[in-house]
C-alpha positions in Angstrom: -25.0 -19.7 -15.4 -27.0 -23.3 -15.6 -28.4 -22.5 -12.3 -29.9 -19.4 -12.7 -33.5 -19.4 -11.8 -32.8 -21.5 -8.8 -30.1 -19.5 -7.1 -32.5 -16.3 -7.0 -34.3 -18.5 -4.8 -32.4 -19.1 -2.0 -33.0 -17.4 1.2 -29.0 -16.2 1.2 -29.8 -14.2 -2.3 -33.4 -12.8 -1.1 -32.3 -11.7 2.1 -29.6 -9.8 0.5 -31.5 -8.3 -2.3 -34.0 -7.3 0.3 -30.9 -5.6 2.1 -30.7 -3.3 -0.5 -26.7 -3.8 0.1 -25.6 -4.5 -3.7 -22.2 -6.1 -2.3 -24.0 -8.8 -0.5 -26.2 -9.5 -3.3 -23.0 -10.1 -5.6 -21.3 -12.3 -2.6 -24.7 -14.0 -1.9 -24.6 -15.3 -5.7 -21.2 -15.8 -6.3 -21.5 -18.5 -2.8 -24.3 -20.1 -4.7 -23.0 -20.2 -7.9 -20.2 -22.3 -6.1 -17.6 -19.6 -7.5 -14.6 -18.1 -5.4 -13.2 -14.7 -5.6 -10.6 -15.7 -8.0 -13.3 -16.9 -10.6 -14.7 -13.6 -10.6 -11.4 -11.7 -10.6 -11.0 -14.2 -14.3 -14.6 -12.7 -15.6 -14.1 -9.2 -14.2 -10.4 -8.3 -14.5 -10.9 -6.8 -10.8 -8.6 -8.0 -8.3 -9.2 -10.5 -5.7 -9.0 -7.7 -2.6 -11.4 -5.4 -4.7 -13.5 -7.7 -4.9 -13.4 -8.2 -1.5 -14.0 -4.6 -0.4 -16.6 -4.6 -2.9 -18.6 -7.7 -1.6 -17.5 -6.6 2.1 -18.7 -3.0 1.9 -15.6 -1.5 2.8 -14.9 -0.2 -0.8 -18.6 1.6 -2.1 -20.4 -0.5 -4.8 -22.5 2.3 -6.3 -21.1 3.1 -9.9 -22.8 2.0 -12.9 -19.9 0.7 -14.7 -18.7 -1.8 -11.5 -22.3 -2.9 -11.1 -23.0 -3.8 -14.7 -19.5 -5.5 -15.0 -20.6 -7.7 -11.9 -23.9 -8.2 -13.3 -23.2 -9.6 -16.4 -19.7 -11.7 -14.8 -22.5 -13.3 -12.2 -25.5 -13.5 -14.8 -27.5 -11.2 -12.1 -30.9 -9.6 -13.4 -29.8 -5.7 -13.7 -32.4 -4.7 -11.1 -31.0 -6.3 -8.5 -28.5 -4.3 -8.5 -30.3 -1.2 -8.8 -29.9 -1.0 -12.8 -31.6 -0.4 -15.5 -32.3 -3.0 -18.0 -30.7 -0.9 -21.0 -27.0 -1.5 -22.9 -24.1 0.6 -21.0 -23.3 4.0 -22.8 -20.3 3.5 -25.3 -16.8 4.8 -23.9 -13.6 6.0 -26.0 -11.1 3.8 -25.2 -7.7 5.4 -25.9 -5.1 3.2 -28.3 -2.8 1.2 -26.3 0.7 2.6 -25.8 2.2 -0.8 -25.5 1.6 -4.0 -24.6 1.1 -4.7 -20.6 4.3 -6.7 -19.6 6.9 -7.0 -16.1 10.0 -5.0 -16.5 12.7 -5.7 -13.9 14.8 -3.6 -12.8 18.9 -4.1 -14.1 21.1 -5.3 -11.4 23.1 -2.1 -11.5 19.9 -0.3 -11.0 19.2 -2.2 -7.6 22.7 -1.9 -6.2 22.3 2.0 -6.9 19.1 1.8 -4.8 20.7 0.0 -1.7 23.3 2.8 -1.3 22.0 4.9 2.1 20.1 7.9 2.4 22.9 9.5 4.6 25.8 8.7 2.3 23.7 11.4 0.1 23.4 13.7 2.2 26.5 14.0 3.6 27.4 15.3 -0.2 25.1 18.2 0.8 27.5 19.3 3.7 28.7 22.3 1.8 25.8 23.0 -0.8 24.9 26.2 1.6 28.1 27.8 0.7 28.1 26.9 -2.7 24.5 28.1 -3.5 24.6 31.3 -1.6 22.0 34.1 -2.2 23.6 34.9 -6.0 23.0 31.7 -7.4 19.4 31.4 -6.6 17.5 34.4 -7.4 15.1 35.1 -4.3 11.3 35.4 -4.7 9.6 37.7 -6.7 7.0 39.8 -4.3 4.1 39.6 -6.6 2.1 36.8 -6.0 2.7 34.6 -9.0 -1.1 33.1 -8.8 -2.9 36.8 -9.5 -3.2 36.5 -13.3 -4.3 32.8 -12.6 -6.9 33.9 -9.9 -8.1 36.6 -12.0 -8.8 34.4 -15.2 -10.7 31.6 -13.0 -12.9 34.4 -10.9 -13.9 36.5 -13.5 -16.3 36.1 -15.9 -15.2 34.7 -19.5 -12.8 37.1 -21.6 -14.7 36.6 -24.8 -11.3 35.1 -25.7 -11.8 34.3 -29.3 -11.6 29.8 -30.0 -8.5 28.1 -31.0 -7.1 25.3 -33.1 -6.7 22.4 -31.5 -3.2 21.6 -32.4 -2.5 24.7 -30.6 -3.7 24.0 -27.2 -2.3 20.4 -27.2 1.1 22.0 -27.8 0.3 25.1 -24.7 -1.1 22.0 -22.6 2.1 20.2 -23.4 4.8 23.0 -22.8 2.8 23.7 -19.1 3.0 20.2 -18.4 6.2 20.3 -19.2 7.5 23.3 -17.0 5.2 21.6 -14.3 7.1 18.0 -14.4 11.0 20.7 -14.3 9.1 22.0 -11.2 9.0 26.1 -12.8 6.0 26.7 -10.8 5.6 30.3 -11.3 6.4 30.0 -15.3 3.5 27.2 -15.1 1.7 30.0 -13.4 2.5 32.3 -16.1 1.0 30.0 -19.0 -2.1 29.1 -17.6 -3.8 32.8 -17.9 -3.2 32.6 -21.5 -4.0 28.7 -22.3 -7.3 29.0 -20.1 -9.2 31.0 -21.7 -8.5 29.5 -25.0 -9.0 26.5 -24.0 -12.6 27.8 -22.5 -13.1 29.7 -25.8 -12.9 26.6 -27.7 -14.8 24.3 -26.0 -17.6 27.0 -25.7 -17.5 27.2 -29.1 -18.7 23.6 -30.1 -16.4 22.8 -33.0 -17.0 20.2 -35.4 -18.9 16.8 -33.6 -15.7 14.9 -34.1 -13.7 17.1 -32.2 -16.2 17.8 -29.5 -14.7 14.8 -26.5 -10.9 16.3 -28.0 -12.1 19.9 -26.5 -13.8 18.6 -23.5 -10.3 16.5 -22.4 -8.0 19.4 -23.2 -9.9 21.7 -21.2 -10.7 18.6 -18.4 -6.5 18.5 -18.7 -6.0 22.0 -18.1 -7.9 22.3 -14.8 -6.2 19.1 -13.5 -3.0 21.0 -14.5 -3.7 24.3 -12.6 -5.4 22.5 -9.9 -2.2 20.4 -9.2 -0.4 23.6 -9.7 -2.5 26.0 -6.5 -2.2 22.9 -4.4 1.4 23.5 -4.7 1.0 27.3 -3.7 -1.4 25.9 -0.3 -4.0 27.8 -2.4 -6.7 25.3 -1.6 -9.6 27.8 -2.4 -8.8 27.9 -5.9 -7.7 24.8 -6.2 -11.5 23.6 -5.3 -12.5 26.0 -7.9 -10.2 24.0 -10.3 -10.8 20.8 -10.0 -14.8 21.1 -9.5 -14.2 22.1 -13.0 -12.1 19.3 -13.9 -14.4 17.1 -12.8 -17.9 18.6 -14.7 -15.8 19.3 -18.0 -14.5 15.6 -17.6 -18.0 13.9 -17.4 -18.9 15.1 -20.4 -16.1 14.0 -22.2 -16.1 9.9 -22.9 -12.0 9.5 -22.3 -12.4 7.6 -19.2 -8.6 8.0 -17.9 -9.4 11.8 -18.2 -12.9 11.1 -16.0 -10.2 9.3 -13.8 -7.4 12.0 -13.5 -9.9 14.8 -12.6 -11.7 12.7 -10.0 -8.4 12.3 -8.7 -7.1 16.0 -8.7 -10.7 16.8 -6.9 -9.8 13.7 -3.9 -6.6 15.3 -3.7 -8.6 18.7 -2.8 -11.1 16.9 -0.8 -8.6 15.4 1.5 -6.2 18.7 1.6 -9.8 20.4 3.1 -10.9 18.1 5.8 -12.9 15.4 4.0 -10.7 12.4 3.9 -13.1 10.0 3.7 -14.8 11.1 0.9 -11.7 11.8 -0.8 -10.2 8.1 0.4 -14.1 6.4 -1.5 -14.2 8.6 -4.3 -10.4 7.6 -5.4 -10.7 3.7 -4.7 -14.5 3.8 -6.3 -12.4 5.7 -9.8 -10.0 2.7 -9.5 -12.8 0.3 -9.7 -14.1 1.4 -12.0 -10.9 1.8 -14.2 -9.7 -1.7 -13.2 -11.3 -3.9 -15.9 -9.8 -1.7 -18.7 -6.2 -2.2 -17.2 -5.7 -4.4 -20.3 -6.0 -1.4 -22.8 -2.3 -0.7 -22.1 0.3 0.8 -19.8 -1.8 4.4 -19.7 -4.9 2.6 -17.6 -1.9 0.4 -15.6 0.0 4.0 -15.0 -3.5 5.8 -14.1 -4.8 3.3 -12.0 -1.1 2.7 -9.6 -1.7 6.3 -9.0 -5.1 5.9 -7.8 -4.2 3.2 -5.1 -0.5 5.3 -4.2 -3.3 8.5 -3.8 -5.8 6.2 -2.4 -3.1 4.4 0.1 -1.6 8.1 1.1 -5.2 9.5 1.8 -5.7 6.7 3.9 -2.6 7.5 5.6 -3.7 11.1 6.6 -6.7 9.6 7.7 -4.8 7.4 10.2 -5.9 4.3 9.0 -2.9 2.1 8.8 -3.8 -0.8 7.5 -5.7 0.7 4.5 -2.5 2.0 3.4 -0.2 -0.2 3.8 -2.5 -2.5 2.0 -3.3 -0.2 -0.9 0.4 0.8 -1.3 1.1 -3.5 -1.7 -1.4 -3.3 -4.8 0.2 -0.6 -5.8 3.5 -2.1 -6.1 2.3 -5.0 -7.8 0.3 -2.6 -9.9 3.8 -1.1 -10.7 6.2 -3.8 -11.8 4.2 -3.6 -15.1 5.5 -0.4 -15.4 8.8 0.9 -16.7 10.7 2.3 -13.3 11.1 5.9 -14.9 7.2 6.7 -15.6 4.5 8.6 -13.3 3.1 5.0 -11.4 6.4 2.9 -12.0 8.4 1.0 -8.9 9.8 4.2 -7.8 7.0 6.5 -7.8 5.2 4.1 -5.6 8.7 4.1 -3.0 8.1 7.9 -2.9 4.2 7.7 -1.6 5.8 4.8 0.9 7.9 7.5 2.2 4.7 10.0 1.8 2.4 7.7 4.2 4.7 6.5 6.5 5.4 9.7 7.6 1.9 10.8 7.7 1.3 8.1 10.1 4.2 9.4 12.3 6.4 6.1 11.4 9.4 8.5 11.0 11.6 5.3 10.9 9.7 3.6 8.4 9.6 6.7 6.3 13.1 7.3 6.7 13.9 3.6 5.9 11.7 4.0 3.0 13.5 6.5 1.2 16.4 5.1 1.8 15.5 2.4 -0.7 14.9 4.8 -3.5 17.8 5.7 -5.8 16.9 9.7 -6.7 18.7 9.6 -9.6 15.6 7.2 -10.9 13.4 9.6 -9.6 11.9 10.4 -13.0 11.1 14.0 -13.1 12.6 17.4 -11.1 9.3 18.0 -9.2 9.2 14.3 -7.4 12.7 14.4 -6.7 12.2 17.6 -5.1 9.2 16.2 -3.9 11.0 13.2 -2.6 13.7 15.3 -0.6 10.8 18.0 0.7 9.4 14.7 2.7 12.5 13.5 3.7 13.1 16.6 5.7 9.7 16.5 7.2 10.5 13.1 8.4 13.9 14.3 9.6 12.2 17.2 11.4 9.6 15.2 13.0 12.7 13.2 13.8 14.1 16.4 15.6 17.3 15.9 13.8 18.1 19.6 12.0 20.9 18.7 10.7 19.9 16.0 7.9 16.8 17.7 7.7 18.5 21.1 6.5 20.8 18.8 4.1 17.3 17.7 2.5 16.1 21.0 2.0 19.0 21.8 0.3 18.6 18.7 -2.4 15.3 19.9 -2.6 16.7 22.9 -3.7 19.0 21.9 -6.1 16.1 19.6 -7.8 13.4 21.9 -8.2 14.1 25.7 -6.5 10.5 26.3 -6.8 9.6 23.7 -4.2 11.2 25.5 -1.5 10.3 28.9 -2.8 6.7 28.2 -2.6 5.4 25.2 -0.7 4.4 26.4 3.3 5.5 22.5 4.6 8.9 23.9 3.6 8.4 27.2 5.0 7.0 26.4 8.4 10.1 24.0 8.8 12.5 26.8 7.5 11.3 28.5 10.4 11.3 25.9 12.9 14.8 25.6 11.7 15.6 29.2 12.3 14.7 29.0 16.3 16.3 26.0 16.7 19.3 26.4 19.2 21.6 24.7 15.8 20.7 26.9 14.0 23.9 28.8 13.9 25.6 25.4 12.8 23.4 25.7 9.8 25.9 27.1 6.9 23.6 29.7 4.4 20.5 28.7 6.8 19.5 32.4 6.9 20.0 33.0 3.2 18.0 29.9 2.6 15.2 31.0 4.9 15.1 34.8 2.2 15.0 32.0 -0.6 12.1 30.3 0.6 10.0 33.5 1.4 10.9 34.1 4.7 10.7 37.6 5.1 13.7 39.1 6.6 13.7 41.1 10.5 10.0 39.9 11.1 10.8 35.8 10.9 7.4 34.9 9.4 6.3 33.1 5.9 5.8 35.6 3.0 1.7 35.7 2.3 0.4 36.6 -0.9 
C-alpha cells in the first residue's frame, strides 16, 4: 500500500485504533486506502457480507487467523490489531477432493422437486396398517446410552493403543450406521472405539502420526456428541463435545478444529446459550472462509456452518440473521454436488428447520415442499426432514398430515421416532387429540416410539 505511513495518520484510523474496536480499524483503513468491500473480498477470499459483519461488529473480529488475514490484505501494522509481530503457526491443509466448480441440477431433478408435499403424503394413508406392531420391533427397555455413559464418566480403562488403520475403519463403520440412522447400534460401537481411540492418542505414537490420532479421536467425540443430542441427552453431549473441541485444538487439521466447534455450538444452543453458540459458529466460518479454495471438503464444512449458524439464529428469534445466513448458504451450496452433507438440498432441509423455529409454519411447510426426499442424501436427514415436517404440521394443528409425516419418518430411519422426545411429545399430543381415533396404527405407533402403554407418558431412561 503506496500510502502507508500517511493513512495511519488520519484522525478516522487513530480514533479507531484508540477504540480498541479491531473492525473499525480495518473499515477506517480500507475507506482511506480508497478500497471497497469487494477489493478486500479479492485479497481475503471472505465474502462481501462477512466483511461487513466483520467491519460492522455484528460478526466478532477476535481470532488470530481473521485478524492476520486482514492485516496483511490492508498492509496494517500487526499491533493494531492486537497481534503479535511473529509468522502465523503452520496449518495442515487437507488434499483437495476436487476442484471447486457449479453443478446444476438436471431438469428431471427439478421437476421431481416441484411435485407437492401432500401428493407424498397422501401415499402414507395406509402405511399404519401396513407397518403394524410386527414389522417394527418396539424399543428395547435398556437404555441404549449406559455403556456409552459409562465409558465417558469413568476414569480410563487402561484400554491397551491401537493401529491406526483400525480406528479409521471403527470411526468409518459408526459413521456409517449414524448416516442409516441405527442409533442404538452407533450406540453400541462407540464403548468399544472410545477407549481405543483414547488409548492411542495417550499413547503418543510415532511424531508423524501424532495430528492422525488427535483428529480420529476429535472425530469420535463429534460422532457421539451428534449421537446423545439425538437421545435429548444434553448432559453428555456437553461432556462430548468439550472434548471434541480440546482434542481438536491440538490437532493442526483445521476442518476438524471446525466440525468440533460446531458440534459444541450445537450444544451451546440446545442448553440456553444461543448467542454464544450463534458467534462461536459464524466466527469458525470466518475463519475457514479463505481456505474455501482447498476444495469441495472446506466448501461442504463451511455451508454447514452458515445452515447451523442461520438455524441458531432462528431459535434465537432473530429473523433476519437467518434468512440471510441461509442465502449464503445457498450460494455456498451450488458449488456442491446436490447429494453431499452441505449441497442444494441439505440447505432446503435447515430452510424448513428455521422457518419453523420462527413459527413461519407456512413458510416451513412451503419450504419442504420444494425438496424432492428422494434427493435427500442419507436415511437420517430424510428422517430428519419428515420429523420437522410434522412439527410444522402440528404447530399447524393439522393431525392428520402430521401423523402421515411421522410415519415417513418411520419408514426412513425407525430410530428417529424410537428415540428423539420432539417426536414423542407430539406422539402424545397426537394421542389426546379428539382425531385420534381416525389415526389408523396411532396407538401402536405411540408403543414404537416409547410411549409406555396404560400410563400415556414418554419412556425415560
Amino acid at each position: 500500500m503506496n500510502q502507508g505511513r500517511a493513512i495511519w495518520n488520519t484522525d478516522a484510523v487513530h480514533a479507531a485504533a484508540a477504540s480498541g474496536d479491531y473492525g473499525a480499524v480495518v473499515r477506517a483503513v480500507r475507506r482511506a486506502a480508497d478500497l471497497t468491500l469487494a477489493d478486500v473480498a479479492q485479497r481475503t477470499n471472505y465474502s462481501i457480507s462477512t466483511l461487513s459483519r466483520l467491519e460492522t461488529g455484528k460478526q466478532h473480529l477476535a481470532d488470530v487467523r481473521v485478524l492476520r488475514g486482514l492485516a496483511d490484505a490492508l498492509d496494517i501494522p500487526p499491533p493494531l490489531l492486537g497481534l503479535a509481530d511473529t509468522p502465523p503457526q503452520p496449518m495442515h491443509v487437507r488434499s483437495p477432493a476436487a476442484i471447486v466448480g457449479v453443478n446444476s441440477a438436471p431438469d428431471e431433478e427439478a421437476d421431481m422437486r416441484r411435485r407437492t408435499l401432500l401428493t407424498g403424503l397422501t401415499s402414507l394413508a395406509g402405511t399404519a396398517a401396513v407397518l403394524g406392531t410386527s414389522a417394527i420391533r418396539s424399543p428395547a427397555a435398556v437404555d441404549p446410552l449406559h455403556y456409552l455413559e459409562q465409558t465417558l464418566l469413568a476414569a480410563p480403562s487402561g484400554s491397551p493403543p491401537v493401529e491406526l488403520p483400525q480406528i479409521e475403519h471403527d470411526l468409518t463403520a459408526a459413521q456409517s450406521a449414524f448416516d442409516l440412522g441405527r442409533y442404538a447400534e452407533v450406540a453400541s460401537r462407540l464403548p468399544v472405539l472410545l477407549p481405543a481411540a483414547m488409548a492411542t492418542h495417550a499413547d503418543g505414537g510415532r511424531p508423524e502420526e501424532v495430528a492422525l490420532v488427535n483428529a480420529l479421536l476429535a472425530q469420535t467425540y463429534i460422532l457421539a456428541s451428534k449421537l446423545t443430542v439425538k437421545f435429548g441427552r444434553d448432559q453428555l453431549a456437553w461432556t462430548t463435545a468439550d472434548r471434541a473441541v480440546q482434542v481438536a485444538h491440538s490437532s493442526d487439521d483445521i476442518l476438524t478444529r471446525a466440525d468440533a466447534r460446531r458440534a459444541w455450538a450445537i450444544v451451546l444452543r440446545r442448553t440456553g446459550h444461543a448467542a454464544t453458540a450463534h458467534q462461536l459458529i459464524v466466527d469458525t466460518a470466518a475463519t475457514l472462509q479463505p481456505d474455501l479454495r482447498h476444495g469441495r471438503q472446506y466448501i461442504a464444512v463451511y455451508g454447514a456452518l452458515l445452515s447451523t449458524a442461520a438455524y441458531t439464529a432462528a431459535v434465537d428469534g432473530d429473523r433476519d440473521t437467518a434468512y440471510t445466513l441461509l442465502a449464503e448458504a445457498r450460494d455456498t451450496a451450488e458449488q456442491l454436488d446436490d447429494h453431499t452433507e452441505s449441497g442444494p438440498t441439505a440447505v432446503g432441509l435447515y430452510q424448513v428447520s428455521a422457518a419453523r423455529a420462527l413459527g413461519d409454519v407456512g413458510a416451513a411447510i412451503d419450504a419442504a415442499r420444494q425438496i424432492n426426499p428422494a434427493a435427500i442424501p442419507s436415511p437420517e436427514r430424510r428422517a430428519r426432514y419428515w420429523a420437522d415436517v410434522a412439527r410444522a404440521f402440528h404447530q399447524w394443528g393439522k393431525p392428520e398430515h402430521c401423523y402421515r409425516a411421522l410415519l415417513a419418518a418411520e419408514q426412513a430411519a425407525p430410530d428417529e421416532v424410537r428415540y428423539r422426545k420432539p417426536v414423542q411429545q407430539i406422539t402424545l399430543s397426537l394421542l389426546r387429540h379428539p382425531s385420534a381415533n381416525t389415526l389408523p396404527g396411532l396407538q401402536s405407533f405411540a408403543q414404537r416410539t416409547g410411549i409406555r402403554p396404560n400410563t400415556g407418558h414418554p419412556r425415560e431412561w
